[in-house]
HTML snippet that shows the backbone in 3Dmol.js (N, CA, C, O; Angstrom):
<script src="https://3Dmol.org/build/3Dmol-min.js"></script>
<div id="view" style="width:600px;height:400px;position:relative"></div>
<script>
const pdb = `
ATOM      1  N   UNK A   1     -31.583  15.375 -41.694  1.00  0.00           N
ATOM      2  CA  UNK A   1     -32.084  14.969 -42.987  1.00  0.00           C
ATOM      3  C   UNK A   1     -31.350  13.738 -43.494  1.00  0.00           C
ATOM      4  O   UNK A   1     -31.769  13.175 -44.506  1.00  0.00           O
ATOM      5  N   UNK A   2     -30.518  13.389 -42.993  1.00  0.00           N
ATOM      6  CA  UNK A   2     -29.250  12.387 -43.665  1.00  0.00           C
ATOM      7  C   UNK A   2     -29.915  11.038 -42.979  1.00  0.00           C
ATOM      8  O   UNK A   2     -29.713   9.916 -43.442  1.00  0.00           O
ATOM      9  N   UNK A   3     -30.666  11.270 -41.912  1.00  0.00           N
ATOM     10  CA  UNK A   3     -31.065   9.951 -41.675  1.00  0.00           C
ATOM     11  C   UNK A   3     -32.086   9.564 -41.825  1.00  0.00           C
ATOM     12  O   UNK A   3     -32.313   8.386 -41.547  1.00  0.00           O
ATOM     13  N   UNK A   4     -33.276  10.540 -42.408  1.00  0.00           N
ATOM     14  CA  UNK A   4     -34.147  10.121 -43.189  1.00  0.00           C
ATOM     15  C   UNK A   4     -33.836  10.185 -44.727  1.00  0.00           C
ATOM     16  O   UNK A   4     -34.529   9.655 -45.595  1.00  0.00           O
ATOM     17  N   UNK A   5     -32.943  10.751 -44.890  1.00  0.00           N
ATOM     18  CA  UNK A   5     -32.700   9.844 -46.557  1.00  0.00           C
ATOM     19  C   UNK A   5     -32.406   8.281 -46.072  1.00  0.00           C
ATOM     20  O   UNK A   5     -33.258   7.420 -46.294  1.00  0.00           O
ATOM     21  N   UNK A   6     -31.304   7.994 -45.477  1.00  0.00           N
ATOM     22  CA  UNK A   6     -30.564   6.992 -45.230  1.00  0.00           C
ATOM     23  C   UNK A   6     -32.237   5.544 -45.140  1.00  0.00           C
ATOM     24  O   UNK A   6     -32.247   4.385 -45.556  1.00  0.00           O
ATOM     25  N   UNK A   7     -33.326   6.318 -44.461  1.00  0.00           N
ATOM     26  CA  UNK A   7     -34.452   5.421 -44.113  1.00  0.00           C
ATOM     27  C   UNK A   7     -35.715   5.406 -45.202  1.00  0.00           C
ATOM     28  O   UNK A   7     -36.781   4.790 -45.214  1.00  0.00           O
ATOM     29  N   UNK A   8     -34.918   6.657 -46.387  1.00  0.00           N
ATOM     30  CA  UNK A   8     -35.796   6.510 -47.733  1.00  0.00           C
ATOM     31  C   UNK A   8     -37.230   7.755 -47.529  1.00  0.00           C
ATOM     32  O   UNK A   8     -38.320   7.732 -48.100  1.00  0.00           O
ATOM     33  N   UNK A   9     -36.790   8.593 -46.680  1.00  0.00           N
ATOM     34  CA  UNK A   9     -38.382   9.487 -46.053  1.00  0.00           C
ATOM     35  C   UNK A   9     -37.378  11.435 -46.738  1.00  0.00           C
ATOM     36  O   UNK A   9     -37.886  12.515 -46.437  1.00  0.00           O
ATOM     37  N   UNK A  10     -36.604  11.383 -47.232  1.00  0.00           N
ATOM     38  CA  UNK A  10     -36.317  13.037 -47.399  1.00  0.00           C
ATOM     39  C   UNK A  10     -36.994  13.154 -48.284  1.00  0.00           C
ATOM     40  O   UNK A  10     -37.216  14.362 -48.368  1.00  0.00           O
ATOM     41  N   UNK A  11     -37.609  12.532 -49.216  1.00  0.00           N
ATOM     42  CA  UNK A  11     -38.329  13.388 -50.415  1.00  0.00           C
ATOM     43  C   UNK A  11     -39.464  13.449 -50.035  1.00  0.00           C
ATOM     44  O   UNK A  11     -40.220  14.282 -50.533  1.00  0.00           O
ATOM     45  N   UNK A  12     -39.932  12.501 -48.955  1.00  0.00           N
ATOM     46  CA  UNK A  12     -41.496  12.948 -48.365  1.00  0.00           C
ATOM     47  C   UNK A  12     -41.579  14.172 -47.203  1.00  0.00           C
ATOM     48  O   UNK A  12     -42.430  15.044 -47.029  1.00  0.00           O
ATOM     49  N   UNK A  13     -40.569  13.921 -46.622  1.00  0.00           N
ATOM     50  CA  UNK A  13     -40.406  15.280 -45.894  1.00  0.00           C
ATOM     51  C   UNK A  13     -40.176  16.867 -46.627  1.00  0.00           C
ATOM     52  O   UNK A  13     -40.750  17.860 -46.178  1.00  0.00           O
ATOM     53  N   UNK A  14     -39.446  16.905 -47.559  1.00  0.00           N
ATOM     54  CA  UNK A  14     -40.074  18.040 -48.715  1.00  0.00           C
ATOM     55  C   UNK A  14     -40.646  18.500 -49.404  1.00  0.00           C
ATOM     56  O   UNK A  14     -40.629  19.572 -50.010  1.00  0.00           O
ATOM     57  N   UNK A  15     -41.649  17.078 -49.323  1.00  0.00           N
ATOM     58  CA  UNK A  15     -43.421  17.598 -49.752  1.00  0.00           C
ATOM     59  C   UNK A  15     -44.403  18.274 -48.949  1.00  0.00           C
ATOM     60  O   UNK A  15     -45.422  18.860 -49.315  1.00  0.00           O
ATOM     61  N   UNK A  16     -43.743  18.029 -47.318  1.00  0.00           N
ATOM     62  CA  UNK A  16     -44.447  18.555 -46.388  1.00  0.00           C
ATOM     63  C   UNK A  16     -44.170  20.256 -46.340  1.00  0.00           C
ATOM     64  O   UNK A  16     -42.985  20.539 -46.517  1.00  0.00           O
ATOM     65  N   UNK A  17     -45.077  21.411 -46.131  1.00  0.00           N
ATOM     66  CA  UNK A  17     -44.815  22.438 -46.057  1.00  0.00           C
ATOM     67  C   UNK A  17     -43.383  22.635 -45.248  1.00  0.00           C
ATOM     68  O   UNK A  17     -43.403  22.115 -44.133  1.00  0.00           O
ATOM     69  N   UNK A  18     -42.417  23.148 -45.529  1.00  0.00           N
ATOM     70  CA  UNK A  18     -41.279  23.691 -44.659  1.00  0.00           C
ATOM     71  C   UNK A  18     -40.554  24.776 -45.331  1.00  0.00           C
ATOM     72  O   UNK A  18     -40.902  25.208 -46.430  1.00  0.00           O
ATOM     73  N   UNK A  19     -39.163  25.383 -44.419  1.00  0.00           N
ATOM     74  CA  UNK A  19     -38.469  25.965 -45.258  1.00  0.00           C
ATOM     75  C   UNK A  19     -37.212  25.771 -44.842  1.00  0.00           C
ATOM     76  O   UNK A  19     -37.151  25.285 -43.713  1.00  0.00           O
ATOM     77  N   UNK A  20     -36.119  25.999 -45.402  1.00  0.00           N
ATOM     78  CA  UNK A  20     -34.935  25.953 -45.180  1.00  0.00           C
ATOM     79  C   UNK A  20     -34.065  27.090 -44.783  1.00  0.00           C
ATOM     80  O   UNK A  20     -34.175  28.155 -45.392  1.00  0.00           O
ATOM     81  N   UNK A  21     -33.025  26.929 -43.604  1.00  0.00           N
ATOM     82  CA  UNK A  21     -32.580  27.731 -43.591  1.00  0.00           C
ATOM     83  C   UNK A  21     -31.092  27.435 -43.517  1.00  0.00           C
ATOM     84  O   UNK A  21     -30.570  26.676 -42.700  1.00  0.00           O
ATOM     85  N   UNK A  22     -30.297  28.316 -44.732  1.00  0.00           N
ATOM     86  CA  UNK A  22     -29.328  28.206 -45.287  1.00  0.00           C
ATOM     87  C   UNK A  22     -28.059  28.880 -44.193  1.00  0.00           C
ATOM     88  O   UNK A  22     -27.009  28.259 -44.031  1.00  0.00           O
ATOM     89  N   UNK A  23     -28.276  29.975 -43.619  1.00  0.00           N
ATOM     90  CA  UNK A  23     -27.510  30.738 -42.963  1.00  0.00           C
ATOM     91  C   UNK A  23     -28.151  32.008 -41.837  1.00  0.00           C
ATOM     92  O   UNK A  23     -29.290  32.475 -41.852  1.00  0.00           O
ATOM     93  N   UNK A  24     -27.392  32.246 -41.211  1.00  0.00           N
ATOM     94  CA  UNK A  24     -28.121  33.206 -40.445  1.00  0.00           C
ATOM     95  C   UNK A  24     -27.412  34.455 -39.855  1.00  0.00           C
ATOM     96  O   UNK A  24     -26.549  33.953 -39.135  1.00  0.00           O
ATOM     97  N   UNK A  25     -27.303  35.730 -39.765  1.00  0.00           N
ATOM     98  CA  UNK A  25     -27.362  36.757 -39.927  1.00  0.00           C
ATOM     99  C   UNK A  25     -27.706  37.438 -38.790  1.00  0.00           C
ATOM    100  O   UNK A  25     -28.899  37.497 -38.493  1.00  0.00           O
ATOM    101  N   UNK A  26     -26.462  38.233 -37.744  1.00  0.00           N
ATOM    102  CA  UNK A  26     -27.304  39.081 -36.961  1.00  0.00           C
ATOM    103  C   UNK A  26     -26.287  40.465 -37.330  1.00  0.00           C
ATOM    104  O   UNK A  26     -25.108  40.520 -37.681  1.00  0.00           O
ATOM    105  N   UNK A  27     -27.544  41.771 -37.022  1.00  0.00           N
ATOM    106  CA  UNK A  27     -26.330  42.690 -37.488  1.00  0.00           C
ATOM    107  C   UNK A  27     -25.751  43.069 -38.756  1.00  0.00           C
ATOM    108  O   UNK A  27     -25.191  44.140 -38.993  1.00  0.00           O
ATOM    109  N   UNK A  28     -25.940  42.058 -39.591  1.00  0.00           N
ATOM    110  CA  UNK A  28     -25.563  42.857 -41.173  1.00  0.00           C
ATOM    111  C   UNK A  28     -24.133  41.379 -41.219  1.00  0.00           C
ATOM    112  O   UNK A  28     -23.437  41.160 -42.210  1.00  0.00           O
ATOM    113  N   UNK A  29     -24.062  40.758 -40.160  1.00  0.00           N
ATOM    114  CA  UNK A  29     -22.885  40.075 -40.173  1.00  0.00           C
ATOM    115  C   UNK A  29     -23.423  38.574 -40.525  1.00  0.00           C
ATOM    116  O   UNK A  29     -24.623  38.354 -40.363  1.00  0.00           O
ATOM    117  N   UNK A  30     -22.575  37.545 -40.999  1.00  0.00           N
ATOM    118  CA  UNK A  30     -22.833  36.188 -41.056  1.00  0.00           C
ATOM    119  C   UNK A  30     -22.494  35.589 -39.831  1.00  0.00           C
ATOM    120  O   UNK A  30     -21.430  35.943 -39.323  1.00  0.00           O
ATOM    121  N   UNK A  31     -23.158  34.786 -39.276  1.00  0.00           N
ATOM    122  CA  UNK A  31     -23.206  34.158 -37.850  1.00  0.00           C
ATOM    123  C   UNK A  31     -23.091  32.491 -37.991  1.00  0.00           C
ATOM    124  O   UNK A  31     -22.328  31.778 -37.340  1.00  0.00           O
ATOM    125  N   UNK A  32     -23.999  32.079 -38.960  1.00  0.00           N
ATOM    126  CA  UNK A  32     -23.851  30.496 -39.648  1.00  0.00           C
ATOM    127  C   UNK A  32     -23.837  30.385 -40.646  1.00  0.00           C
ATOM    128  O   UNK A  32     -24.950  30.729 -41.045  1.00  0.00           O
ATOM    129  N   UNK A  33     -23.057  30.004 -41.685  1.00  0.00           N
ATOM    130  CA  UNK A  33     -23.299  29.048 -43.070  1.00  0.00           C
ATOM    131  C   UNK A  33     -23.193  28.155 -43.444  1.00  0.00           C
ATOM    132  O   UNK A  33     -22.109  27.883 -43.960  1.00  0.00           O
ATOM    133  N   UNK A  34     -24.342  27.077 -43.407  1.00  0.00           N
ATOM    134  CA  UNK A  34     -24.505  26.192 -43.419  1.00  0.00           C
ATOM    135  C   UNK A  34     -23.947  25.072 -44.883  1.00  0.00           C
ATOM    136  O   UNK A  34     -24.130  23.870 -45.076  1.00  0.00           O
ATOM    137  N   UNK A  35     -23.294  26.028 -45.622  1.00  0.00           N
ATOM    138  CA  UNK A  35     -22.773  25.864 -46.931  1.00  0.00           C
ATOM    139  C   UNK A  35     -21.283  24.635 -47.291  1.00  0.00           C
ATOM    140  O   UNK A  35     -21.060  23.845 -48.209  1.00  0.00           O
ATOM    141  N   UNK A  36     -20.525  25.030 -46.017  1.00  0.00           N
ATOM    142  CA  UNK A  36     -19.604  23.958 -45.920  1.00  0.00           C
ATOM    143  C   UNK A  36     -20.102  22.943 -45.262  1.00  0.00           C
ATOM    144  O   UNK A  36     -19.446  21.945 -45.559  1.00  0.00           O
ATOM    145  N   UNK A  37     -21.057  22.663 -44.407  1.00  0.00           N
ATOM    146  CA  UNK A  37     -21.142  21.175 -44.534  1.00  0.00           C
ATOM    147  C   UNK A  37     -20.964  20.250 -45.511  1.00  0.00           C
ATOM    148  O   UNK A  37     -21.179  20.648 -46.657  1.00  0.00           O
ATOM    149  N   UNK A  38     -20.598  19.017 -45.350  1.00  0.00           N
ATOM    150  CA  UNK A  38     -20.076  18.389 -46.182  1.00  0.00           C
ATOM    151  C   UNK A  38     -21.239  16.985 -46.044  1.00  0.00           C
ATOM    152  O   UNK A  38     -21.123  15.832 -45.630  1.00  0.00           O
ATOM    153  N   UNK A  39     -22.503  17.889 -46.699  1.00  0.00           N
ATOM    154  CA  UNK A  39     -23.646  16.731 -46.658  1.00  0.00           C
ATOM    155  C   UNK A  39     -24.464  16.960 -48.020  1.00  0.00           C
ATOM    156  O   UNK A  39     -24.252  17.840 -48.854  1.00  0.00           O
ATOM    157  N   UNK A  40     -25.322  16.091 -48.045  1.00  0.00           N
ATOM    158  CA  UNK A  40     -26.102  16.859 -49.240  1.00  0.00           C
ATOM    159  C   UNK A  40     -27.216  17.457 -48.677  1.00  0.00           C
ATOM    160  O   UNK A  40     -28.218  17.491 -49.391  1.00  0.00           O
ATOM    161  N   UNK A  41     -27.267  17.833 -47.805  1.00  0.00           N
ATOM    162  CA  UNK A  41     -28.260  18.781 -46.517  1.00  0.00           C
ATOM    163  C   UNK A  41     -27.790  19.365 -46.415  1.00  0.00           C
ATOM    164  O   UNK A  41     -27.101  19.070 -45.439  1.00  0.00           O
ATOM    165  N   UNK A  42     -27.315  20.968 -47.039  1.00  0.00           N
ATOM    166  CA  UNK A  42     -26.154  21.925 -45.887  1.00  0.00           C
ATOM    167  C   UNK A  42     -27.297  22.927 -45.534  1.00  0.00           C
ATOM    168  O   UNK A  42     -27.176  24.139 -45.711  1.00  0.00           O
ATOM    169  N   UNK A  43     -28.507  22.290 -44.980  1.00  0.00           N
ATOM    170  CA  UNK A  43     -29.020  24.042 -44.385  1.00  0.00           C
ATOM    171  C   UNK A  43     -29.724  22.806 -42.953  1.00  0.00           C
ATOM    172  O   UNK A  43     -29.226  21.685 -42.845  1.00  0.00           O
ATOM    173  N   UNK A  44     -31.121  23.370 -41.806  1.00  0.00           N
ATOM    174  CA  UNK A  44     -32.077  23.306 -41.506  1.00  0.00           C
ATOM    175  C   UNK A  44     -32.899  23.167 -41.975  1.00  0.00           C
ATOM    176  O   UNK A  44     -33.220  23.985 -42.839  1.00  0.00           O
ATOM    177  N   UNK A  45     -33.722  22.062 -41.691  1.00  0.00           N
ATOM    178  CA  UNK A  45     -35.219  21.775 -42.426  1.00  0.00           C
ATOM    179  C   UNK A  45     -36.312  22.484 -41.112  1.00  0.00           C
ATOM    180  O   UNK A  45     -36.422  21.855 -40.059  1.00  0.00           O
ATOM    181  N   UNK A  46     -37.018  23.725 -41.292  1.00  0.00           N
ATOM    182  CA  UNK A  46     -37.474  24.038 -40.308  1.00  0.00           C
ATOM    183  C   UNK A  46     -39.385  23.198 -40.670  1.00  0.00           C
ATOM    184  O   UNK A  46     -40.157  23.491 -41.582  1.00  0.00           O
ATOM    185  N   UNK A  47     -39.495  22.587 -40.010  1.00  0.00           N
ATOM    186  CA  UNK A  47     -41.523  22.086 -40.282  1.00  0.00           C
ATOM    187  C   UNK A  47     -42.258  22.786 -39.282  1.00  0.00           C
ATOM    188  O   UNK A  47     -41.767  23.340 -38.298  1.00  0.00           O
ATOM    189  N   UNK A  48     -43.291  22.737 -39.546  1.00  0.00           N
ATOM    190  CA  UNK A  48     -44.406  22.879 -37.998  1.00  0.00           C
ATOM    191  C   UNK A  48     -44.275  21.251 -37.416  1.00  0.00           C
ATOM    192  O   UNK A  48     -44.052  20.246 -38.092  1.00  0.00           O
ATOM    193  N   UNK A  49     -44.521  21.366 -35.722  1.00  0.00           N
ATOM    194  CA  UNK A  49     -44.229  19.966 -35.562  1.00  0.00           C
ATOM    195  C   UNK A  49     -45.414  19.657 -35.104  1.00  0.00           C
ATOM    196  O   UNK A  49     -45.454  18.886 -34.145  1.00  0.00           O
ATOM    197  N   UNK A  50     -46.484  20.099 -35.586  1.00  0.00           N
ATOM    198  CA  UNK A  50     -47.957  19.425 -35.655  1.00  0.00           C
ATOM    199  C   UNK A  50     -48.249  18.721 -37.499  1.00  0.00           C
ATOM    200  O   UNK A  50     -48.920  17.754 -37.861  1.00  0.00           O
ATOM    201  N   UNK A  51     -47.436  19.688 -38.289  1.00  0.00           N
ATOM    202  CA  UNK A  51     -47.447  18.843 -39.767  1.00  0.00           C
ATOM    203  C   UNK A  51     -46.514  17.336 -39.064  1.00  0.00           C
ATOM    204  O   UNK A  51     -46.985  16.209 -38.911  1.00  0.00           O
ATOM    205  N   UNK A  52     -45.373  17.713 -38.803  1.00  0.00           N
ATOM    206  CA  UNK A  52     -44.553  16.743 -38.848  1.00  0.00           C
ATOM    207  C   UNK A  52     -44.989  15.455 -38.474  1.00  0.00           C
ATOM    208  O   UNK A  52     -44.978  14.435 -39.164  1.00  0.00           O
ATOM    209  N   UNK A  53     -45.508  15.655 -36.905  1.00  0.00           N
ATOM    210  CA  UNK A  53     -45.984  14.836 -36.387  1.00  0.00           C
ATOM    211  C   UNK A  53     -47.229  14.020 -36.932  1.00  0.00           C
ATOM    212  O   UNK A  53     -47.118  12.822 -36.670  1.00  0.00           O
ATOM    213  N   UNK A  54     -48.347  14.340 -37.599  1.00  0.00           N
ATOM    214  CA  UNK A  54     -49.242  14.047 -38.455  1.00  0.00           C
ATOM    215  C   UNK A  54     -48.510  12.992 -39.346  1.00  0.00           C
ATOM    216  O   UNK A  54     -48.796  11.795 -39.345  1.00  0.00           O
ATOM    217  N   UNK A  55     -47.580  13.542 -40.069  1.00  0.00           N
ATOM    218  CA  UNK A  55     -46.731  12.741 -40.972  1.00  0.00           C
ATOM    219  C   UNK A  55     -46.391  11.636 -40.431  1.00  0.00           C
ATOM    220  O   UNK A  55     -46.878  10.601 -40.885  1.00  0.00           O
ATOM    221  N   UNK A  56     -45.415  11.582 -39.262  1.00  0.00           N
ATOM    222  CA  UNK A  56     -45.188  10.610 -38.700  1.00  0.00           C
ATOM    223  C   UNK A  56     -46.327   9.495 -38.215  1.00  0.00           C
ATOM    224  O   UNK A  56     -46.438   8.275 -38.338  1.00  0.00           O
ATOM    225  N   UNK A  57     -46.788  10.114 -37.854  1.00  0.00           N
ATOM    226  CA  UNK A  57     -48.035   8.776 -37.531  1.00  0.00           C
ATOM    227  C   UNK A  57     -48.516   8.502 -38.643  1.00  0.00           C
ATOM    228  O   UNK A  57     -48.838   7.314 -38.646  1.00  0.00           O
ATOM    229  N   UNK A  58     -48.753   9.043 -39.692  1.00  0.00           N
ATOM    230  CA  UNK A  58     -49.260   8.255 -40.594  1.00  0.00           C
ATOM    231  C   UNK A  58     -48.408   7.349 -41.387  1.00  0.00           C
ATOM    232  O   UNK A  58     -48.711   6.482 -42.206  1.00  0.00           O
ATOM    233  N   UNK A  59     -47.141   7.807 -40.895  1.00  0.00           N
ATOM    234  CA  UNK A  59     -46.047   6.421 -41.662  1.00  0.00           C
ATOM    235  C   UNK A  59     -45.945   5.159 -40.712  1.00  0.00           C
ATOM    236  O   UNK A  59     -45.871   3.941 -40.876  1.00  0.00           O
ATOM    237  N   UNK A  60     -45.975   5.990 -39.694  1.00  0.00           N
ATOM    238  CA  UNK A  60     -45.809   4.337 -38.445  1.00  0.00           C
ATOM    239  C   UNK A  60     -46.897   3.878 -38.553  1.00  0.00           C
ATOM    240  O   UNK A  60     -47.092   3.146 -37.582  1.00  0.00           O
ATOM    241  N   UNK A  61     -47.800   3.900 -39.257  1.00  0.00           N
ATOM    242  CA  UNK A  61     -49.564   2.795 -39.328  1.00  0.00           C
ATOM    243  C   UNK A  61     -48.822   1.422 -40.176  1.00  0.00           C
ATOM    244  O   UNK A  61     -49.361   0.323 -40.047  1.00  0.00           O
ATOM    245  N   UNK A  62     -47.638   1.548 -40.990  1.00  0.00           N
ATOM    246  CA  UNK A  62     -47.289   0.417 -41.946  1.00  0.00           C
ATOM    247  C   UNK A  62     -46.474  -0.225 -40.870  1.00  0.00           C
ATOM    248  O   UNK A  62     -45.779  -1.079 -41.421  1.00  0.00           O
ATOM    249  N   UNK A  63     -46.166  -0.193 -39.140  1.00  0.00           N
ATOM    250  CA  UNK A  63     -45.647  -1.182 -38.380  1.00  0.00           C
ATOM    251  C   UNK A  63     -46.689  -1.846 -37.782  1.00  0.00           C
ATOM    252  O   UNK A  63     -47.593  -1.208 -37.242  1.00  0.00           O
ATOM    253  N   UNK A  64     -46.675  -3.324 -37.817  1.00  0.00           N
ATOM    254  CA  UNK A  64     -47.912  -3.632 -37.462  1.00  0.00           C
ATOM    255  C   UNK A  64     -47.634  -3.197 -35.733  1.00  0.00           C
ATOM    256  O   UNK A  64     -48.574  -2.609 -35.198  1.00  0.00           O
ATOM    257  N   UNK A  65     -46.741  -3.393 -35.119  1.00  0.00           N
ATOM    258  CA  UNK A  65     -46.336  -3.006 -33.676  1.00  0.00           C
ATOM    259  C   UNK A  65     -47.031  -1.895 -32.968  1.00  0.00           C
ATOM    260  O   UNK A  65     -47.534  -1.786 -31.850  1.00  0.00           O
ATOM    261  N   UNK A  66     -46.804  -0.619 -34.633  1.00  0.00           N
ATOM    262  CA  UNK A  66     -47.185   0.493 -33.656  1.00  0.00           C
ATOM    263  C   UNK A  66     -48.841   0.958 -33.336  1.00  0.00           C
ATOM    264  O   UNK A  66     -49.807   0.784 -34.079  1.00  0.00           O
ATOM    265  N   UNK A  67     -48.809   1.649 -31.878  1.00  0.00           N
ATOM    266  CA  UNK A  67     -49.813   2.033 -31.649  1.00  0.00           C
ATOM    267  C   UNK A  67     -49.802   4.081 -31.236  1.00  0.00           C
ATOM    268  O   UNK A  67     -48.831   4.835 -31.296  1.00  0.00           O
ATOM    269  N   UNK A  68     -50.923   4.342 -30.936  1.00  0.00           N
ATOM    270  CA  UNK A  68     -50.481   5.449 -31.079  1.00  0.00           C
ATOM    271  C   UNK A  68     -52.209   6.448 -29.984  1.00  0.00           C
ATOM    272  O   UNK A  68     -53.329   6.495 -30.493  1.00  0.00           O
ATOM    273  N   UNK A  69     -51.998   6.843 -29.069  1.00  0.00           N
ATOM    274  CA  UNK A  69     -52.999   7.102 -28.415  1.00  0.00           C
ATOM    275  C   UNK A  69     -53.198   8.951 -28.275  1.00  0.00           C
ATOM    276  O   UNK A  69     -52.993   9.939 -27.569  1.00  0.00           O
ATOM    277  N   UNK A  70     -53.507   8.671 -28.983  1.00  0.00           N
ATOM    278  CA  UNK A  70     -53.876  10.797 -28.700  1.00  0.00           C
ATOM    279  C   UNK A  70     -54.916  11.547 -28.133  1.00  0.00           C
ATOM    280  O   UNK A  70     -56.118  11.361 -28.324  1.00  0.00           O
ATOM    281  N   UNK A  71     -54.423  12.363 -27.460  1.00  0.00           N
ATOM    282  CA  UNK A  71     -55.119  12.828 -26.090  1.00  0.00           C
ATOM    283  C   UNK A  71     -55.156  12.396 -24.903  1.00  0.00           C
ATOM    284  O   UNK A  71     -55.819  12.817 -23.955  1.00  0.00           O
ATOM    285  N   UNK A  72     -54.142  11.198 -24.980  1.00  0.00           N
ATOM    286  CA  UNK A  72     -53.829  10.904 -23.763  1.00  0.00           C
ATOM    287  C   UNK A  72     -53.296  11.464 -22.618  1.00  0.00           C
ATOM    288  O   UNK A  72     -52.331  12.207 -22.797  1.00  0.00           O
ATOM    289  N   UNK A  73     -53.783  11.249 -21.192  1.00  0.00           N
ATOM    290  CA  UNK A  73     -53.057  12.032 -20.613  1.00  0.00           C
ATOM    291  C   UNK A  73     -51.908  11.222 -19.498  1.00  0.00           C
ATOM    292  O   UNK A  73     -52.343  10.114 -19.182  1.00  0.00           O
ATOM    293  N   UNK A  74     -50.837  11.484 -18.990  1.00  0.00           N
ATOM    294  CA  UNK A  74     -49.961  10.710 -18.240  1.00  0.00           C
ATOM    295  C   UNK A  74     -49.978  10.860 -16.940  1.00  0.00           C
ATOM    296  O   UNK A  74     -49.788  12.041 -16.649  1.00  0.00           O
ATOM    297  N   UNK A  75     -50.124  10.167 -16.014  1.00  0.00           N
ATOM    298  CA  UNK A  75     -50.003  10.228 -14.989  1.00  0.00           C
ATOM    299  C   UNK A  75     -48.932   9.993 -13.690  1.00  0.00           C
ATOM    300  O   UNK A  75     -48.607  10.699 -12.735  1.00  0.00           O
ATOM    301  N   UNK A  76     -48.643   8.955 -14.043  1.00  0.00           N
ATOM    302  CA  UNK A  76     -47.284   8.364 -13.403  1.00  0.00           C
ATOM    303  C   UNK A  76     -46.403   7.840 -14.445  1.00  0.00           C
ATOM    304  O   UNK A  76     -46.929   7.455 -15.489  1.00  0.00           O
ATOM    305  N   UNK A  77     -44.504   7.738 -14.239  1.00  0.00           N
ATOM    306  CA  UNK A  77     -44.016   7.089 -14.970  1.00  0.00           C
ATOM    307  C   UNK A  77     -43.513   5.964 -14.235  1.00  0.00           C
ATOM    308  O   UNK A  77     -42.798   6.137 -13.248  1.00  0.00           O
ATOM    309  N   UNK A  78     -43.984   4.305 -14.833  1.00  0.00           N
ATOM    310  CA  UNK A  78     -44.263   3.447 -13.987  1.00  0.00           C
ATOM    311  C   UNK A  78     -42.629   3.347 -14.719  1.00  0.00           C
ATOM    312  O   UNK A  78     -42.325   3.827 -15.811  1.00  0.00           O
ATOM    313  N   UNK A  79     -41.546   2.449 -13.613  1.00  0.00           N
ATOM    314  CA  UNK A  79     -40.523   1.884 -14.098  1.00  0.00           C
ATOM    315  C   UNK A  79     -40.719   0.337 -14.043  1.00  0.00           C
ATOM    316  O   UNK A  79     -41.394  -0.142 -13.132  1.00  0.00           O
ATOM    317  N   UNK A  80     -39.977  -0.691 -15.273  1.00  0.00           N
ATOM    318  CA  UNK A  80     -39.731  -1.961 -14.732  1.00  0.00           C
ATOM    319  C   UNK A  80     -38.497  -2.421 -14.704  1.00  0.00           C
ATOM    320  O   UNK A  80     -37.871  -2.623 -15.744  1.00  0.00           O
ATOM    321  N   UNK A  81     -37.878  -2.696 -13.212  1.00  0.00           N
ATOM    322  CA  UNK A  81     -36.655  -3.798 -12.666  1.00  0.00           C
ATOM    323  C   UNK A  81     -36.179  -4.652 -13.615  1.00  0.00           C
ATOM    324  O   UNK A  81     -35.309  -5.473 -13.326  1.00  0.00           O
TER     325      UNK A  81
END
`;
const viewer = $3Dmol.createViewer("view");
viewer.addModel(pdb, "pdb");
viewer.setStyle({}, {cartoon: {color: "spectrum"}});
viewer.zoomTo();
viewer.render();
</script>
């Protein structure tokens, strides 16, 4: 999350459906708490990564560079020397 604040996108990413997860728990016991981090993020941003991804492409349309082909399928990975 720190580096999409840093790129100006965390408050759009918390408009997108998600949830957070603060700590985690097995057993009745604490396992993570995400509480001492020393960010202004101390949990997981969990999304679906079909929202996410949606999102994302619709922000990369403002590079004129990017392109974006869906349903593509791959065949070879060509290398260049």
């Amino acid at each position: 999350m720190e580096i999409f604040e840093s790129l100006g996108f965390a408050e759009q990413i918390f408009e997108l459906p998600h949830f957070k997860i603060r700590h985690l728990k097995a057993g009745g016991a604490d396992l993570i708490d995400f509480k001492w981090l020393k960010t202004e993020f101390p949990f997981v941003t969990m999304i679906a990564q079909s929202v996410f991804l949606d999102w994302l492409a619709r922000e990369a349309q403002s590079f004129p560079a990017f392109e974006i082909e869906m349903g593509a399928s791959a065949r070879e990975l060509v290398h260049d020397d």
